[in-house]
N, C-alpha and C positions, 0 to 999 in steps of 0.2 A: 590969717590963713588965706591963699588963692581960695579963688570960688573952684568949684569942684567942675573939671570941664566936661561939657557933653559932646556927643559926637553933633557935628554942623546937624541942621535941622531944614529942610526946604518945605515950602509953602505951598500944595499944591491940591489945592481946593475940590471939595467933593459937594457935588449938588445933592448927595446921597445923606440932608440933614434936617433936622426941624429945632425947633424950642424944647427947652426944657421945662416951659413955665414954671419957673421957680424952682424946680427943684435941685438938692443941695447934694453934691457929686459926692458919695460916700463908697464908692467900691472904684478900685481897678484892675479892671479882666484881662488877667492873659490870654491871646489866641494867636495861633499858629496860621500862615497860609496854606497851606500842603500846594506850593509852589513856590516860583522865585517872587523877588523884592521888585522887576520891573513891571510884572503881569501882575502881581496884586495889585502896586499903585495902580494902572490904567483901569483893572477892575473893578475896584473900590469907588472909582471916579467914574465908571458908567450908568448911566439915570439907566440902563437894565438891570444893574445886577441888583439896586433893590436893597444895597448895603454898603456899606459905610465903617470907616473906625475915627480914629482920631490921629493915630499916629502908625506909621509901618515902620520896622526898626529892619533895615538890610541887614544880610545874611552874615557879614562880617561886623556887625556892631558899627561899622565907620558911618552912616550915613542914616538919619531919617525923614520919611517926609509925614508931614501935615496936613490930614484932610479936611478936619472937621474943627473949627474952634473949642477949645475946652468949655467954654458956656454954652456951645449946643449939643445938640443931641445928635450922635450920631447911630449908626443903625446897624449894631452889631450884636447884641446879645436880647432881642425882642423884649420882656418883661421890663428886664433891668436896663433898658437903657435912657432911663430918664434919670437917674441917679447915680451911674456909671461914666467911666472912663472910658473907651477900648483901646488895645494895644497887641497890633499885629505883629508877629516875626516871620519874617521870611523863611521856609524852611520847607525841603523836600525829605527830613530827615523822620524817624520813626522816633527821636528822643524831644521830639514838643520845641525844639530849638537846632536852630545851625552847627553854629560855634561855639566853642567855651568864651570868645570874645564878644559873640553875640548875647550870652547868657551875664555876662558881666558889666555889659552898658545896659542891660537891661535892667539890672538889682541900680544902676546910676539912676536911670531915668524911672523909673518905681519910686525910687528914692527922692528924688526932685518932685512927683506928681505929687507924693502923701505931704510933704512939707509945701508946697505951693498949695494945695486944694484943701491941707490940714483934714488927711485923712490917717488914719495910723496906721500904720508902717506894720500889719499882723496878716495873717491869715485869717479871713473872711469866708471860714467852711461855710461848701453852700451857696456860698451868698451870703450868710446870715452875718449881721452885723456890720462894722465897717471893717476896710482892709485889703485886701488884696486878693483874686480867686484866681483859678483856673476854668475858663469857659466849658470844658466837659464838667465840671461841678454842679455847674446851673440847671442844668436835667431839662425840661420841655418847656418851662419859661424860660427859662435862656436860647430856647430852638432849637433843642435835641443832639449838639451836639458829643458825643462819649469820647475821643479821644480827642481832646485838644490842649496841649499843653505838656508839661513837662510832667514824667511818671513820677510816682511819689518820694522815692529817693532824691530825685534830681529838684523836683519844688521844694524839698527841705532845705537842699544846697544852697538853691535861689534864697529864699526867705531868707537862710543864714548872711549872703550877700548883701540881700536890702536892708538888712539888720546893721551891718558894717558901714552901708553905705551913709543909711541912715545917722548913724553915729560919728562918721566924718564928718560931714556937714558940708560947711562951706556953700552953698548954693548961691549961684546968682537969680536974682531977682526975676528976671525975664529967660525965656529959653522959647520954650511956645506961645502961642498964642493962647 
């Protein structure tokens, strides 16, 4: 089987990171920009804003960039970000996500993170456990955020997707750093 292709990926480093010391990536958090793909990166990437993800997924699915290496910490979800992932989408939209193209490389790359970091591939209500959340889940250790993310019909849909995606397989070895 082809390895399962992601959309290109660019490098584009955030000083917005620390260490994990040791600690072992067991959650990844959906969060939404409530802006566009080019004003998150530069955002994300100024020692102002104070915050950080790991990866921003553009608005049409075709493009992401990389702020933050997967072994560090990047500085998106407060409590949880020594054991987390983050994973920004671009979006000015009121349904947590852009596109249905955007929501679909996103169950790819969910998909790729839980079999690269060997996290399971489930819903991580809460936070609680391993798997995969929605950043308004995390309540005031996560930084208070309440709507961020896809409403609960639409993160079913998702999950069903990671689900499939997950089940494809195929993944190449390397994609991010």
């Amino acid at each position: 089987m082809p390895p399962t292709v992601l959309a290109p990926i660019l490098w584009r480093p955030s000083p917005n990171r620390s260490s994990r010391h040791g600690a072992r990536i067991d959650l990844i958090v959906w969060h939404e920009t409530a802006g566009d793909y080019a004003g998150a990166v530069s955002w994300l990437r100024d020692p102002r804003s104070d915050a950080s993800a790991h990866l921003v997924v553009r608005e049409d699915g075709r493009e992401v960039s990389q702020l933050v290496r997967l072994a560090d910490k990047a500085w998106h979800a407060e409590a949880f970000n020594a054991h987390a992932v983050g994973v920004e989408h671009a979006n000015r939209t009121p349904k947590g996500y852009a596109t249905e193209a955007q929501l679909r490389e996103s169950a790819r790359i969910f998909a790729w993170l839980c079999w690269h970091l060997g996290v399971p591939a489930r819903w991580a209500h809460g936070g609680v456990g391993r798997g995969a959340v929605r950043h308004s889940e995390l309540g005031a250790l996560g930084g208070g955020h309440t709507s961020c993310g896809p409403g609960d019909g639409d993160w079913l849909r998702f999950l069903h997707l990671l689900a499939l995606e997950t089940q494809r397989g195929g993944f190449r070895k390397t994609w991010a750093r």
